[in-house]
C-alpha positions as CSV (number, residue, x, y, z in Angstrom):
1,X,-18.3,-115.9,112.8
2,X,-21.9,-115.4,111.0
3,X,-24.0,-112.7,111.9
4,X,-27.8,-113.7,112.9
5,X,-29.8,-112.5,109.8
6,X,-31.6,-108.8,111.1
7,X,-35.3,-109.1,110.8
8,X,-36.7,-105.5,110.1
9,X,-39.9,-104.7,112.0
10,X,-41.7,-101.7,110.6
11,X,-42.8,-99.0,113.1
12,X,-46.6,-99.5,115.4
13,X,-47.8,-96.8,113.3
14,X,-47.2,-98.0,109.7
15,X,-48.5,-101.9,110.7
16,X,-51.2,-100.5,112.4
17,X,-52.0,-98.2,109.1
18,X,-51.6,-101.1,106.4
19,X,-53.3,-103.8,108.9
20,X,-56.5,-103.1,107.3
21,X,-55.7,-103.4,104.1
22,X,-53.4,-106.8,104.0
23,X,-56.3,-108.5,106.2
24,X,-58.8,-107.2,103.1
25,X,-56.2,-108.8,101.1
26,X,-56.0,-112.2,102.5
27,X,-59.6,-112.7,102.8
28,X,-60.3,-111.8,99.2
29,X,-57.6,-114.4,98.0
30,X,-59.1,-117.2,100.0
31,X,-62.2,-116.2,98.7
32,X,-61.1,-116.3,95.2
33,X,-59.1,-119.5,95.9
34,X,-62.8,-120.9,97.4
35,X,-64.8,-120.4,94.4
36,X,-62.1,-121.6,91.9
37,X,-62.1,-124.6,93.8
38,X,-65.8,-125.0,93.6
39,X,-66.4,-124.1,90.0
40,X,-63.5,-126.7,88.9
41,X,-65.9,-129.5,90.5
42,X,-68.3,-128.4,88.1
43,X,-68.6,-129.7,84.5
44,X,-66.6,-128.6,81.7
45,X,-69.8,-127.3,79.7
46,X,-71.1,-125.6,82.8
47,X,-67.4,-124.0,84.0
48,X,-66.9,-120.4,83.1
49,X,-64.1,-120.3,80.1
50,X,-62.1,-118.1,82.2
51,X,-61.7,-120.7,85.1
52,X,-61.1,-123.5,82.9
53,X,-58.4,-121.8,81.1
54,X,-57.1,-121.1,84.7
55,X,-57.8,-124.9,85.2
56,X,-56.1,-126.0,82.1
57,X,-52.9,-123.8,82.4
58,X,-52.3,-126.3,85.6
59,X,-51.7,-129.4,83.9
60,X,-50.0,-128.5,86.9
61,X,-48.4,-125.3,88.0
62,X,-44.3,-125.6,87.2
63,X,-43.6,-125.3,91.3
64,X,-45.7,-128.7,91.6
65,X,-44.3,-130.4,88.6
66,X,-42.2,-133.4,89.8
67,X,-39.1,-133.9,87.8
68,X,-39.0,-137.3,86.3
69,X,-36.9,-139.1,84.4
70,X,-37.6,-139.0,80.3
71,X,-39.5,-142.0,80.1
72,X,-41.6,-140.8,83.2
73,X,-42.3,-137.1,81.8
74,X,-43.4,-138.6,78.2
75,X,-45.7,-140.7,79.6
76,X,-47.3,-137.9,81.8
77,X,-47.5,-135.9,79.1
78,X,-49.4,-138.3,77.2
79,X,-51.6,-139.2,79.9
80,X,-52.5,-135.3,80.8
81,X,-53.0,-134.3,76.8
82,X,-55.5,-137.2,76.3
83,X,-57.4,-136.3,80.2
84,X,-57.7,-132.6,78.5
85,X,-58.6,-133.0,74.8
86,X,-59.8,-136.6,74.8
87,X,-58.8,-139.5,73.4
88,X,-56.5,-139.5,69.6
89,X,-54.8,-141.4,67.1
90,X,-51.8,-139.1,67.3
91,X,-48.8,-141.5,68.2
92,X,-46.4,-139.4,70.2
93,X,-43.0,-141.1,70.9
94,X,-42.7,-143.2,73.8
95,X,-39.3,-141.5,75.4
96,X,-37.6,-138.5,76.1
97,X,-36.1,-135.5,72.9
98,X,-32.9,-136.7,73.3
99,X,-33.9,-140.4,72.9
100,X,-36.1,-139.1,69.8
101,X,-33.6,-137.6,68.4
102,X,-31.3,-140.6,68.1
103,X,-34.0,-142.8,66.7
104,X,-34.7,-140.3,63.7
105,X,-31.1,-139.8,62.8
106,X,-30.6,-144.4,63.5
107,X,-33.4,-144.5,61.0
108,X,-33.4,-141.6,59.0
109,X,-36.3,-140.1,59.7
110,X,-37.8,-136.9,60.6
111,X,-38.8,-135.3,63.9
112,X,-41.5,-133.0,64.9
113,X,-41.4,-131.8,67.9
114,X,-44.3,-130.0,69.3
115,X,-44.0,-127.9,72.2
116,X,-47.0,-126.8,74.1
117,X,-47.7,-124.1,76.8
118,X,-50.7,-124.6,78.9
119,X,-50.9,-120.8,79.9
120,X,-51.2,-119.3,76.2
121,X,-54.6,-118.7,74.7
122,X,-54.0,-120.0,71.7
123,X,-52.7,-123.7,72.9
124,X,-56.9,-125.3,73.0
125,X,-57.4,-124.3,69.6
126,X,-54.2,-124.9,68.1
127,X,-54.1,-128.8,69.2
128,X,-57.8,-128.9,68.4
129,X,-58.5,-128.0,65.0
130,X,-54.8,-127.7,64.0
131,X,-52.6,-131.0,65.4
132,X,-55.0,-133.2,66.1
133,X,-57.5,-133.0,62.5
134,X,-57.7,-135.8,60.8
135,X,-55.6,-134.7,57.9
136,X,-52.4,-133.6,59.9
137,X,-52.7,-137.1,62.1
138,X,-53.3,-139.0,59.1
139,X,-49.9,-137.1,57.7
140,X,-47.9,-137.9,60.7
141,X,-48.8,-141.6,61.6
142,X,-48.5,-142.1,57.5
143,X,-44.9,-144.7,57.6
144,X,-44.1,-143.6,54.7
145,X,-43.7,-140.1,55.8
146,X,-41.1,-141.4,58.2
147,X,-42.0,-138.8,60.9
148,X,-41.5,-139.5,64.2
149,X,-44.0,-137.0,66.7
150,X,-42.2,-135.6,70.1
151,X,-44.5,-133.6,72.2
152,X,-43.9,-131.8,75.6
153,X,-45.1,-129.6,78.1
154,X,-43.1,-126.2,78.3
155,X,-43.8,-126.6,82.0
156,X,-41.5,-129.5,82.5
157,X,-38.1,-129.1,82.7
158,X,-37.2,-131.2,79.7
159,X,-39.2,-129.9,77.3
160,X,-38.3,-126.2,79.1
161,X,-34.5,-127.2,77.7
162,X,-35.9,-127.3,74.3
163,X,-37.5,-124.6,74.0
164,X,-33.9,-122.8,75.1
165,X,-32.3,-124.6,72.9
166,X,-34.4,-124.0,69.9
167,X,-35.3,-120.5,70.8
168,X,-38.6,-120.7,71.0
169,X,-40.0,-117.1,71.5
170,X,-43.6,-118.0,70.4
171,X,-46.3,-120.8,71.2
172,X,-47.5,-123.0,69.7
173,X,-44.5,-124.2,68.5
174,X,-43.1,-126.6,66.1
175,X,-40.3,-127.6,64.6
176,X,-39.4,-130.3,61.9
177,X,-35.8,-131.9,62.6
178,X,-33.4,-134.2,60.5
179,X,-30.3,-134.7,59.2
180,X,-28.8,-131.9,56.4
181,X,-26.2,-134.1,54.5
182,X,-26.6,-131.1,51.8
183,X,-24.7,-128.2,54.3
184,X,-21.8,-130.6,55.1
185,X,-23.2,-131.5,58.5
186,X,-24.2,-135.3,59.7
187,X,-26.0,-133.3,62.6
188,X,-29.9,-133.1,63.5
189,X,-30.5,-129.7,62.6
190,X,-34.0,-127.8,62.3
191,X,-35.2,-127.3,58.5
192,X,-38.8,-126.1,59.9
193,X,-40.1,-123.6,62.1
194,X,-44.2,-123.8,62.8
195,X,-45.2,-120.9,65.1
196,X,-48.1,-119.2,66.3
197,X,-51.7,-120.7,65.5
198,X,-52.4,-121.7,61.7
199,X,-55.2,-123.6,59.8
200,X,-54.3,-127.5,59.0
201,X,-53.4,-127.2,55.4
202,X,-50.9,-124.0,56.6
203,X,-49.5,-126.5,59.4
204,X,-49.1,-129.2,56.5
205,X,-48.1,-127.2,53.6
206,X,-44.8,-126.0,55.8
207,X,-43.7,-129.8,57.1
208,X,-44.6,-131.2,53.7
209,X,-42.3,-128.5,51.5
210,X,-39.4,-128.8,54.4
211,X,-40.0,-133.0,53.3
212,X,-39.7,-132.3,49.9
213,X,-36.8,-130.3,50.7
214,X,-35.0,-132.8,52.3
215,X,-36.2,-136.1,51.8
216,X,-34.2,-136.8,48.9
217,X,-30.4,-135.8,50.7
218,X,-31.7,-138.2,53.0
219,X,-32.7,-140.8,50.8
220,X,-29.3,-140.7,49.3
221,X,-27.9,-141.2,52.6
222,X,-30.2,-144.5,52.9
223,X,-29.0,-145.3,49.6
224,X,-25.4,-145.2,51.1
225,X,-26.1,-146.7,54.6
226,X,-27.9,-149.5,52.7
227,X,-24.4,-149.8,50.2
228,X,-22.4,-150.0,53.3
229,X,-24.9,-152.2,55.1
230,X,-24.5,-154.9,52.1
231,X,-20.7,-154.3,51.3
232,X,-20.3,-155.0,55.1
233,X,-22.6,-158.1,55.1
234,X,-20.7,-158.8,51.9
235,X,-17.3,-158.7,53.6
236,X,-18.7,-160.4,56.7
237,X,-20.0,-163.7,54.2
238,X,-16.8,-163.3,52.9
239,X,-14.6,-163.7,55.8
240,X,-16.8,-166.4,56.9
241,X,-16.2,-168.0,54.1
242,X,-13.0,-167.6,54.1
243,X,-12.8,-169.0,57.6
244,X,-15.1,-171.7,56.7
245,X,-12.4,-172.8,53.8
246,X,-9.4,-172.0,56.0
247,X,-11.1,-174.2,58.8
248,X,-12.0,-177.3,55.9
249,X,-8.1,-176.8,55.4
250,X,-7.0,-176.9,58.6
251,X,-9.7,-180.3,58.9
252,X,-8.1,-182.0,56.1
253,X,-4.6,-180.9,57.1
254,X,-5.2,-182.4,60.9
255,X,-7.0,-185.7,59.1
256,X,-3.7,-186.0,56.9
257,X,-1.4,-185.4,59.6
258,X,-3.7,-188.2,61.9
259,X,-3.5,-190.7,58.8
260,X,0.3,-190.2,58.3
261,X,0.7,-190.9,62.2
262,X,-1.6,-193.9,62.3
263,X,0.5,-194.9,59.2
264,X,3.4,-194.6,60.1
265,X,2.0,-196.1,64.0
266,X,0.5,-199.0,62.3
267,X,4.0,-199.3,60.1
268,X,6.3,-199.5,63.3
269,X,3.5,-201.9,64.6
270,X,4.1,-204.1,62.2
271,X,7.3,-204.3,62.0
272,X,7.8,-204.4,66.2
273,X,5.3,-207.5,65.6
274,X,6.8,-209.0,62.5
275,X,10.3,-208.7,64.8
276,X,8.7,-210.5,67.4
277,X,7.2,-212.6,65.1
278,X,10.8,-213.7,63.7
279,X,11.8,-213.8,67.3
280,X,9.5,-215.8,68.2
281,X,10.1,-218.6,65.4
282,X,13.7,-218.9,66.0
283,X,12.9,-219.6,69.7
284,X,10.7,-221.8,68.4
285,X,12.7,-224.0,65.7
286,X,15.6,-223.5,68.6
287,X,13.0,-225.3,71.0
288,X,12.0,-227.9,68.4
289,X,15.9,-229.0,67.3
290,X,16.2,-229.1,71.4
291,X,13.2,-230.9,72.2
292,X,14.0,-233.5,68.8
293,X,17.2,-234.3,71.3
294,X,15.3,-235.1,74.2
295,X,12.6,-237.6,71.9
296,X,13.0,-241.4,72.8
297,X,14.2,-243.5,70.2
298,X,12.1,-246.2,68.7
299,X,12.0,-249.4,70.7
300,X,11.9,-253.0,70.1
301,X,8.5,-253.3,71.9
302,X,5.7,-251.4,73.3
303,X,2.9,-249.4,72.1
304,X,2.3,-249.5,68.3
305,X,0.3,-246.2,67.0
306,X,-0.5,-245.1,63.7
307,X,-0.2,-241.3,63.2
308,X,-2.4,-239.7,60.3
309,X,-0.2,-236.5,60.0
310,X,-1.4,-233.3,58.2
311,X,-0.2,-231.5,55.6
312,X,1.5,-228.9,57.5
313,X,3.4,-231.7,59.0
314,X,4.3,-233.1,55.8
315,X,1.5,-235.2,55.5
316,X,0.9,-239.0,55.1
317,X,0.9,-242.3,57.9
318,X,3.6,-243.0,60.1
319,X,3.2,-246.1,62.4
320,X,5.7,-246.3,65.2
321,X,6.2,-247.7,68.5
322,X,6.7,-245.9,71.4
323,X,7.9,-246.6,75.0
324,X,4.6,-247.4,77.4
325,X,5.7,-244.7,79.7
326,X,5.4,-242.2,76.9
327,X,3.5,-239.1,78.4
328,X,0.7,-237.6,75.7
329,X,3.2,-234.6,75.9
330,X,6.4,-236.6,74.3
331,X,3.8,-237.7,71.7
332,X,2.9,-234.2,70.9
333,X,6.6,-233.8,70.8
334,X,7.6,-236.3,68.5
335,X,4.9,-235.1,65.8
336,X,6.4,-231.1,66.6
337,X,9.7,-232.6,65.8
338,X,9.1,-235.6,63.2
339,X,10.8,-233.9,60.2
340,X,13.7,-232.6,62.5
341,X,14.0,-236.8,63.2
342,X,13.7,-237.4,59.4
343,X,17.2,-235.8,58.9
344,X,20.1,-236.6,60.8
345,X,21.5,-234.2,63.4
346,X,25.1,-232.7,63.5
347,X,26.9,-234.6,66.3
348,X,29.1,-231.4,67.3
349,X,25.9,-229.1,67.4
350,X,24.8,-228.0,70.8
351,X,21.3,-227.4,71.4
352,X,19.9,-225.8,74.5
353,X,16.6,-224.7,75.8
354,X,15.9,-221.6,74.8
355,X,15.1,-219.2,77.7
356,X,11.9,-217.9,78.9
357,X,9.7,-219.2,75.8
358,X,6.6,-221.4,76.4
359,X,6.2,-223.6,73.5
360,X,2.6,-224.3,72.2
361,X,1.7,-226.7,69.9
362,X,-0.4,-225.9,66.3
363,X,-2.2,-229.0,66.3
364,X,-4.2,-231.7,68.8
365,X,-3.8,-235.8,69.0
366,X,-7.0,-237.5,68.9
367,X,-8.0,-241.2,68.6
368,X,-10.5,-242.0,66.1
369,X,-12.7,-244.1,67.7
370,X,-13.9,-243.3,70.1
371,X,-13.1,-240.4,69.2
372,X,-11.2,-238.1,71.7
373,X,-9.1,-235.2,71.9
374,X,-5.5,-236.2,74.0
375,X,-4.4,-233.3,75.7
376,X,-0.6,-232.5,76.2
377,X,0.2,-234.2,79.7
378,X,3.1,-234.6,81.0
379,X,1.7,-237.2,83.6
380,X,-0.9,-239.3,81.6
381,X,0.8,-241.6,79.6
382,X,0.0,-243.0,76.0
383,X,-0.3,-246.9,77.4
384,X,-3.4,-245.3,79.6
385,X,-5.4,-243.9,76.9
386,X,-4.2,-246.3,74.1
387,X,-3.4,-249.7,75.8
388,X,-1.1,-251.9,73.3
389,X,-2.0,-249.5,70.5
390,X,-4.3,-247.6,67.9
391,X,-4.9,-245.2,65.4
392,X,-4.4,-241.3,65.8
393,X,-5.1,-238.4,63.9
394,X,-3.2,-235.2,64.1
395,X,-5.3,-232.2,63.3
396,X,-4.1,-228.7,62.4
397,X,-5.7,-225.6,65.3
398,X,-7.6,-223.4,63.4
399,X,-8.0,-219.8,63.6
400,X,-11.7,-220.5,65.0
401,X,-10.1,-222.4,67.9
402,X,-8.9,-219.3,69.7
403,X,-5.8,-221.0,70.8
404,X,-3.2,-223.4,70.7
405,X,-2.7,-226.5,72.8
């Protein structure tokens, strides 16, 4: 079980000895506290130096420093440098070191970081007549420098990290990162260390001989992303290509395969249709030799017609007579069958009806004058639309009829 912490309480004598002096003590700090808070209300050309350096070393004391997420902490940083030195042209990159650091070795390009302490003496003049002159910003925002600028605040934890990492014993402090192809190493690794206050053309003469340095290992290995960038692309157009032909292949191949099926669709078609078609003929001629059986002979007397045949039909004018109770239908008949009844028919042959086959005739029947179209009826007869006897004409069904009688 825990024992209850043991609060020490110094002997009456010693409190009452030291009482004095930590009441003396505690009103002289809220004193101080008082007047620093006063004179900070105060201008920055009327504040005593040594209260704004005691302003300016809180951009925030590190125990009221939020932690914030990279992003976050850049952007405060940003936002508190310009508040104390005023507004710049210095562009300082919008994320966290980490995030910095993998955009300069994506794009092959340098990195300065730049840490600053608020508390050191030399941090107003450095960033004053050193970082922010117009030659060292014209330097760094130059593109063609490829320098990407990192800045934070020693006081945050991130930038904190950095300064462990890197070793950073002295402020200000600056370093100049990128990638050393020459030592073997794809790595980010630091090729320049800027310490300590130094004039403009000191600060610039060490990043530009670290960029002479290195700027050429690095160009190489643009030279050689770029190679790899186009034999990749190359490959890529290649492939598609490739795929593009292999699919125009595989098109043409389907297209062929489609046409030899409709082919050979169209081929069985044709002959399941010229079948029927043959099927359908001998049904027919085995109608015709059945219906010639069933035709009247030619009587004595009755109704006399003269037939005007066509030349599918053989052609020419036949005049018969015909019973008066012929139906239009046994006239059709008779012209279906007329060369059948031309030739003489074997006595011993037996001719049935063929079997579910509906027989339609080629041609029409139709008087000439008037003129009128006799239909096929099996219950008008030719003695009511002829009387004792006339001229027909038998007419071929075209194609432009749409159908037979």
């Amino acid at each position: 079980m825990p024992q209850p912490p043991v609060i020490y309480k110094p002997p009456f004598l010693v409190a009452a000895l030291f009482a004095p002096f930590q009441f003396g003590y505690g009103l002289f700090s809220g004193l101080l506290r008082l007047v620093h808070y006063v004179v900070s209300l105060l201008p920055r050309s009327l504040r005593p130096r040594a209260v704004t350096s005691s302003i300016r070393r809180g951009w925030k004391a590190t125990s009221e420093r939020r932690v914030t997420l990279p992003n976050e902490t850049a952007e405060r940083f940003r936002r508190e440098f310009e508040e104390e030195y005023g507004a710049h042209d210095l562009a300082f990159f919008d994320g966290g070191h980490a995030q910095a650091l993998d955009a300069a070795k994506r794009d092959l390009k340098f990195l300065l970081t730049v840490l600053v302490s608020p508390e050191h003496d030399d941090t107003e003049s450095f960033i004053k007549n050193t970082l922010l002159s117009p030659e060292v910003v014209a330097f760094l925002n130059n593109p063609t420098n490829n320098i990407i600028v990192w800045g934070g605040n020693v006081l945050d934890s991130e930038a904190y990290q950095v300064a462990s990492e890197y070793l950073c014993t002295k402020f200000p402090f600056s370093c100049l990162i990128c990638l050393t192809p020459k030592e073997g190493s794809t790595r980010m690794g630091i090729v320049k260390r800027l310490t300590g206050p130094m004039t403009p053309t000191a600060y610039l003469a060490g990043i530009e001989s670290a960029i002479a340095k290195y700027a050429p290992d690095i160009d190489n290995v643009r030279a050689e992303r770029a190679a790899q960038a186009m034999s990749r692309s190359l490959r890529s157009e290649q492939d598609s290509a490739y795929e593009r032909s292999l699919a125009r292949d595989r098109e043409r191949a389907r297209q062929k395969r489609e046409a030899a099926a409709a082919a050979a669709a169209a081929e069985k078609r044709a002959l399941e249709e010229a079948v029927a078609a043959a099927r359908q003929e001998e049904l027919r001629q085995q109608w015709r030799k059945w219906r010639a059986t069933t035709v009247a002979p030619e009587p004595e007397t009755g109704v006399r017609l003269a037939l005007n045949l066509p030349a599918s039909a053989g052609g020419g004018r036949v005049i018969r007579k015909f019973p008066s109770e012929t139906s239009l239908e046994d006239l059709y008949a008779f012209v279906e069958c007329y060369d059948l009844l031309q030739e003489p028919q074997p006595s011993n042959e037996e001719v049935t009806k063929p079997a579910d086959y509906e027989h339609k005739y080629a041609f029409r029947v139709a008087s000439v004058l008037p003129r009128e179209t006799l239909e096929p009826s099996s219950s008008v007869t030719i003695a009511d639309k002829m009387g004792r006897g006339g001229s027909l004409v038998v007419e071929d069904i075209t194609d432009d009829d749409n159908e037979y009688i």
